[in-house]
C-alpha positions in Angstrom: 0.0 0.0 0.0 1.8 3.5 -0.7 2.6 5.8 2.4 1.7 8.9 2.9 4.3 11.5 2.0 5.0 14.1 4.3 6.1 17.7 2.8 9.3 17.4 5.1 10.2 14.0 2.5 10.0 16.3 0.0 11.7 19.5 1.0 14.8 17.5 1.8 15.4 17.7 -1.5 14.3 21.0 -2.0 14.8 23.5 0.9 13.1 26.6 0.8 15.2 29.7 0.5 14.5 32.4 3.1 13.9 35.1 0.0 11.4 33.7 -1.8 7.9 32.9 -1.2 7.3 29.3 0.4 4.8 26.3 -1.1 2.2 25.1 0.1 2.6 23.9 4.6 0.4 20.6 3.4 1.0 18.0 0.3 -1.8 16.8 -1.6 0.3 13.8 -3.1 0.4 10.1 -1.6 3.0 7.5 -2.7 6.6 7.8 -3.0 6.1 10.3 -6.1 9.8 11.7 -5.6 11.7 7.8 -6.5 8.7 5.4 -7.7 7.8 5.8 -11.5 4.8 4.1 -10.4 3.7 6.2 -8.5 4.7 9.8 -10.5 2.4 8.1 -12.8 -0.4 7.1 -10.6 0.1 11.0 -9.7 -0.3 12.3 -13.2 -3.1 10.1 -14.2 -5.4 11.5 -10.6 -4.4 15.0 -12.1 -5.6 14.2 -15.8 -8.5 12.8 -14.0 -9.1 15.8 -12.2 -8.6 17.9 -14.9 -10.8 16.1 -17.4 -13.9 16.5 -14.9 -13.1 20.6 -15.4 -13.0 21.0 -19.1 -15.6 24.2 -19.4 -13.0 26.6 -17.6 -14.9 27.7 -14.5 -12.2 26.6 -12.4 -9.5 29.1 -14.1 -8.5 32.1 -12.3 -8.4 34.4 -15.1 -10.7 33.0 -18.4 -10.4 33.9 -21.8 -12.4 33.4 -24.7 -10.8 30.6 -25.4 -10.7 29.0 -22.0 -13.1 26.3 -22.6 -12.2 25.6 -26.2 -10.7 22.4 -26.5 -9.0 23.6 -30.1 -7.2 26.7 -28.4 -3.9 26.7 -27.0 -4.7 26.7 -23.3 -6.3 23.6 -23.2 -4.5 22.1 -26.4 -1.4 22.0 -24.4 -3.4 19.7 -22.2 -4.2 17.6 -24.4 -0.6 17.3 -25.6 0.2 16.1 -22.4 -2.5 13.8 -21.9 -0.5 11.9 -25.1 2.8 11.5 -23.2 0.7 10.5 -19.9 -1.0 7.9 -22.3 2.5 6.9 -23.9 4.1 6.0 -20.6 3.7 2.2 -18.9 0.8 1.1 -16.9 -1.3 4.1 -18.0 -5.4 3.3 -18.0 -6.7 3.1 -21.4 -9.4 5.8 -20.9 -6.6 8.6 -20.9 -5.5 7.4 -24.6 -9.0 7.5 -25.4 -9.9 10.7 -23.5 -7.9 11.8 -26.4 -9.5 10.3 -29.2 -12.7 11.3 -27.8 -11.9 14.9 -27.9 -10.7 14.6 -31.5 -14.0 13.7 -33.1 -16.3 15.9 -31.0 -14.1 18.6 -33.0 -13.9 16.8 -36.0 -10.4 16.8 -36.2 -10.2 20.6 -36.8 -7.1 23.1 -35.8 -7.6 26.2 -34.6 -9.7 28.9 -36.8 -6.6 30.8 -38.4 -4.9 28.5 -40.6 -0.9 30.3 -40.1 -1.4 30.9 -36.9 0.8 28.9 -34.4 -1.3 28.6 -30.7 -4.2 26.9 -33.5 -1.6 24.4 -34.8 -1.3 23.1 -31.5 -4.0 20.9 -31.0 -2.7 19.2 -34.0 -0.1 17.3 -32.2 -3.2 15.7 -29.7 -4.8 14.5 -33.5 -1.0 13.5 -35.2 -0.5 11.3 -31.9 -4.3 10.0 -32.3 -3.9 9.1 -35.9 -1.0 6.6 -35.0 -3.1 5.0 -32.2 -6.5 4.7 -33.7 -7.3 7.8 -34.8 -6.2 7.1 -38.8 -6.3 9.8 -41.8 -9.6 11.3 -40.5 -7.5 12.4 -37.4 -4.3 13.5 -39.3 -6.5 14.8 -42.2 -7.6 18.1 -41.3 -3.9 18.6 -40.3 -2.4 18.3 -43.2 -4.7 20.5 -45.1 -4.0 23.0 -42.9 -0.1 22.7 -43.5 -0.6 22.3 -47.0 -2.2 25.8 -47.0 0.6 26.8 -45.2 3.2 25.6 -47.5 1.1 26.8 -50.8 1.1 30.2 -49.1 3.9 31.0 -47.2 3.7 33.7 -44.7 5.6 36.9 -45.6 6.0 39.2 -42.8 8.5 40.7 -40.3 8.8 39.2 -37.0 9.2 42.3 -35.3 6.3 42.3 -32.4 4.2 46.0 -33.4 0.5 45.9 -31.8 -1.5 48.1 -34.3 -4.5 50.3 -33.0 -6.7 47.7 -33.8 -5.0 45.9 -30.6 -2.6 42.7 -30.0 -4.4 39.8 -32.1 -3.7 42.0 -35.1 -0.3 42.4 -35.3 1.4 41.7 -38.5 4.0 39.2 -37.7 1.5 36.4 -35.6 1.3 34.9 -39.2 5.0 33.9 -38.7 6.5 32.8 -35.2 7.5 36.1 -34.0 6.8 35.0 -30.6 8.9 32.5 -28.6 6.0 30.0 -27.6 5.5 29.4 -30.8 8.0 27.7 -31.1 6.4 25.1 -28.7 3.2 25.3 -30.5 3.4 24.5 -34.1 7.2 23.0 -34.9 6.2 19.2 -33.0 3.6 18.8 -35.7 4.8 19.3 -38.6 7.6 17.3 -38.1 5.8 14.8 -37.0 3.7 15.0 -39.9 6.2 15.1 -42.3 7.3 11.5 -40.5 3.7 10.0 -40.7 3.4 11.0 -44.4 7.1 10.8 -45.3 6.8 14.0 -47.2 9.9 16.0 -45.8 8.1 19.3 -46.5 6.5 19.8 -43.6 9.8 19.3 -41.1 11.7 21.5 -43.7 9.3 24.9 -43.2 9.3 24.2 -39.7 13.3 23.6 -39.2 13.6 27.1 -41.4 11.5 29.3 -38.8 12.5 28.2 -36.2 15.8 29.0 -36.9 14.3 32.4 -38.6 12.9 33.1 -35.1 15.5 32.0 -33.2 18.4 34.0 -35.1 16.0 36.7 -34.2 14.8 36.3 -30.2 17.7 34.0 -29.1 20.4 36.3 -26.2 23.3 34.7 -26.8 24.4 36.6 -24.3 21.9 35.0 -21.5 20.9 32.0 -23.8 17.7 32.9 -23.2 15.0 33.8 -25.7 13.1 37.0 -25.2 9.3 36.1 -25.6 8.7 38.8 -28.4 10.7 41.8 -30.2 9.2 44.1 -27.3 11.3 43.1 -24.9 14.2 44.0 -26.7 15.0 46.6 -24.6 13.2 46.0 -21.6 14.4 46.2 -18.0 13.2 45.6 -14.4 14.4 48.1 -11.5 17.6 47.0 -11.0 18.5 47.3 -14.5 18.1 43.4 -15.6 16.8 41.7 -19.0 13.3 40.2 -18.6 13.5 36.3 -19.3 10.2 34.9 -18.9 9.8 31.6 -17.7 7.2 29.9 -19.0 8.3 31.4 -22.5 11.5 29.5 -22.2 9.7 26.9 -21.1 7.9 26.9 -24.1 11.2 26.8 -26.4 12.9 24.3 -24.1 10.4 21.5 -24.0 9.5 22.4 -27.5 13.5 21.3 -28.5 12.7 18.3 -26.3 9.8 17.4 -28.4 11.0 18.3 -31.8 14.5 16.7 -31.0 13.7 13.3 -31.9 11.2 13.7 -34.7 14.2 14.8 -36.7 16.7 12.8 -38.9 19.9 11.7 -36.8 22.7 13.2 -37.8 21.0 15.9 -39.8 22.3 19.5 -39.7 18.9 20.8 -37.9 19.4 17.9 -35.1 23.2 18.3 -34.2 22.4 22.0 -34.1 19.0 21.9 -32.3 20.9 19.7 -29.9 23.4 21.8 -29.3 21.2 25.0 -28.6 19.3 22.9 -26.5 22.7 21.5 -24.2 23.5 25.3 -24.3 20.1 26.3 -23.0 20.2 24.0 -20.1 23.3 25.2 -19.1 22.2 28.0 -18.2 18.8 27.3 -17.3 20.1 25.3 -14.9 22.5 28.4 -13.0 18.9 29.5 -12.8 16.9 27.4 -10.8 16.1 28.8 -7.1 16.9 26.8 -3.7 13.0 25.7 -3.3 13.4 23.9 -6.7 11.5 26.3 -9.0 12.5 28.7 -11.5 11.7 32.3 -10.9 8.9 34.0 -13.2 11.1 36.2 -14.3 14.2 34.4 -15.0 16.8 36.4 -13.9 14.8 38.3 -10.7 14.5 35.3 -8.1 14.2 37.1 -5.0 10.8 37.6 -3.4 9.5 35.2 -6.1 6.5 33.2 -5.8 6.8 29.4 -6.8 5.4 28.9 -10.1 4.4 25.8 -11.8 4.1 26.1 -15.5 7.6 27.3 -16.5 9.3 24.5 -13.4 6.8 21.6 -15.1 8.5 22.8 -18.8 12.1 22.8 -17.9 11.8 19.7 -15.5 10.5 17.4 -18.5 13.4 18.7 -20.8 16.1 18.0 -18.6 14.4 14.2 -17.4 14.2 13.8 -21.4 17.2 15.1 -22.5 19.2 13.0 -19.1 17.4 9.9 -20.5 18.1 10.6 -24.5 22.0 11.2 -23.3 22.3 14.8 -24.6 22.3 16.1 -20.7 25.4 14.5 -18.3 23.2 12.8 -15.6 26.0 14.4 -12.7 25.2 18.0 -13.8 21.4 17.8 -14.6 19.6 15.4 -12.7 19.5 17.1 -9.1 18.2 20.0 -11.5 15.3 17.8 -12.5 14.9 16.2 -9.0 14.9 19.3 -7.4 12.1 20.8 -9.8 10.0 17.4 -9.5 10.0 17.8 -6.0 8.6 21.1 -6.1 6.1 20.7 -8.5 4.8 17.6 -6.5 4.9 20.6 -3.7 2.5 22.1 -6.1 -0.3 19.1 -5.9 -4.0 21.2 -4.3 -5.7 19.3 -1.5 -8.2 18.9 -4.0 -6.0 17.3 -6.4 -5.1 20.0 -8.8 -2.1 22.1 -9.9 -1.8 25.1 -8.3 0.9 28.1 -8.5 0.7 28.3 -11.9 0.9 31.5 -13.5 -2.3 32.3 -15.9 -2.2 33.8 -19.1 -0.2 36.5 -20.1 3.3 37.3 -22.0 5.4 38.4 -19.7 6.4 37.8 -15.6 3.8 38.2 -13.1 2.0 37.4 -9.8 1.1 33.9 -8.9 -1.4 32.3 -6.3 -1.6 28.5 -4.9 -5.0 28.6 -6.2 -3.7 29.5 -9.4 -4.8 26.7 -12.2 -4.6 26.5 -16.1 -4.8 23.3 -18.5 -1.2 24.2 -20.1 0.2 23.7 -16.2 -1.8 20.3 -16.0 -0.2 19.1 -19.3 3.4 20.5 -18.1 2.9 18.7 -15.7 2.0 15.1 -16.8 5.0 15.7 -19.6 6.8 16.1 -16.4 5.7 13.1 -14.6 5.9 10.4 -17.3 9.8 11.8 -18.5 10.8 11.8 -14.7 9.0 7.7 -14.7 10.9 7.1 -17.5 14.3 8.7 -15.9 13.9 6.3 -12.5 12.5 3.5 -14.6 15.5 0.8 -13.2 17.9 3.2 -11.1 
């Protein structure tokens, strides 16, 4: 029967730093969730399960339009992570087919703007259920989406200018002029150009994310800025702002488009080596209670936050386990930011402290919530399983 885990287990390996905010006095978790891969599983799965009884958004701290649509980014990256959740051993059917189910009450559809990247998405939920029973219905609507894309290539700066007309009108959001993107719509099309074998598809996306990276990477900081307005941006004490969860976004998105690309290729040994570079320093960064600051290079006074820890915790597990990251260096980096995102775990069984929508640092509550944490955090769970899985 699993024990009980008391929140002194956990910050043993995590103490809290006298300067920054301090998680949660009780643990929501049971099991030994910091060294059974059984149990970070079992974990994930009651989280999926908790999240999938919550899917109209009443629950979110701050709502958008797009809160309850499963299409949209917010949820999408949910989804996502429901695929590595289903992926991982001993997993319950019904999360695979939570999935599956999702896909056909939308009929397969991205988002409604066909070069827009928080609408492609959803597509990686459909490319993952078209390989595990889905078929060319689910991959379908996908690939005419790219295909519109690759008839019609986007032609636009990817400097970030909001127009009077306000944000969602800016120029560039037809390109990846913003670093989540780069989470968002690269993982597909690779994978679809692997599904179909048409090399097409991987080819645009290697070429902007390179385009956007030449353009937002600090290689100064080997950070990404999130868009061209932060530029020259600068907090109080005179520092770059580094957002989190928007290097999150680009670090797990490296993790997942790593291995959909050809070994040996050009793109790889180079995406691989921005990636070892980025965890470098990513890893200079972490704070003494395990998290990473919302603003990356301001950790004092910081609240824990969720979102941007769940991101950077799955790329380093993966990248220990694919043997791009020197297990020494990076796994008490991982460890540690397990350990507090387990700190994270609600008494009612969600994910708390995680930051809500925005594009940029900000405040964060425990009762803070948003699908994108939730999937963070099962891509967490199952690549931290798959790191103890036999040590």
């Amino acid at each position: 029967m699993m024990r009980h885990a008391l929140l002194a287990g956990l910050m043993a390996l995590a103490p809290a730093c006298a300067t920054t905010a301090a998680a949660p006095a009780t643990s929501a978790v049971a099991g030994d969730v910091l060294r059974d891969p059984a149990a970070m599983r079992a974990l994930a799965v009651r989280m999926a399960d908790w999240q999938l009884a919550r899917l109209d958004g009443s629950h979110v701290a701050r709502a958008s339009r797009e809160t309850g649509d499963p299409r949209a980014w917010e949820q999408a990256v949910f989804w996502v992570g429901l695929t590595h959740l289903a992926d991982a051993a001993g997993t319950p059917p019904r999360i695979g087919q939570a999935v599956l189910d999702m896909g056909r009450r939308t009929g397969w559809q991205p988002g409604r703007l066909p070069y827009f990247a928080d609408d492609h998405v959803i597509t990686q939920a459909y490319l993952w259920a078209a390989e595990n029973g889905g078929g060319e219905e689910a991959r379908g609507p996908a690939r005419a989406t790219f295909d519109k894309v690759l008839a019609d290539r986007p032609k636009s700066t990817l400097a970030f200018v909001v127009p009077p007309e306000g944000y969602s009108a800016a120029e560039c959001l037809v390109r990846w002029c913003w670093c989540d993107a780069l989470f968002m719509a690269p993982p597909a099309l690779a994978e679809l150009s692997n599904q179909t074998g048409d090399p097409r598809y991987r080819d645009f996306a290697t070429a902007e994310f390179w385009a956007t990276t030449d353009f937002l990477y600090d290689p100064v900081e080997q950070l990404y800025y999130r868009d061209s307005r932060f530029f020259e941006r600068r907090d109080d004490q005179g520092r770059k702002q580094f957002w989190s969860r928007g290097n999150g976004w680009v670090f797990a998105g490296m993790a997942r488009m790593i291995p959909l690309l050809p070994e040996g290729s050009a793109d790889r040994l180079r995406m691989e080596g921005l990636f070892q570079e980025m965890a470098a320093r990513l890893a200079t960064l972490q704070k003494d209670d395990g998290y990473w600051a919302p603003s990356l290079l301001a950790p004092e006074g910081s609240p824990p936050e969720a979102s941007g820890t769940a991101f950077y915790t799955y790329g380093m597990a993966w990248g220990i386990k694919a043997g791009l990251l020197d297990a020494a260096t990076y796994r008490p980096a991982a460890e540690r930011g397990w350990a507090a995102l387990t700190r994270a775990v609600q008494p009612d069984g969600g994910l708390g402290w995680v930051q809500q929508v925005s594009d940029r640092p900000e405040q964060v509550a425990a009762s803070d919530t948003q699908y994108y944490g939730v999937g963070g955090f099962m891509m967490a769970a199952a690549a931290m399983a798959d790191l103890h899985e036999g040590s």
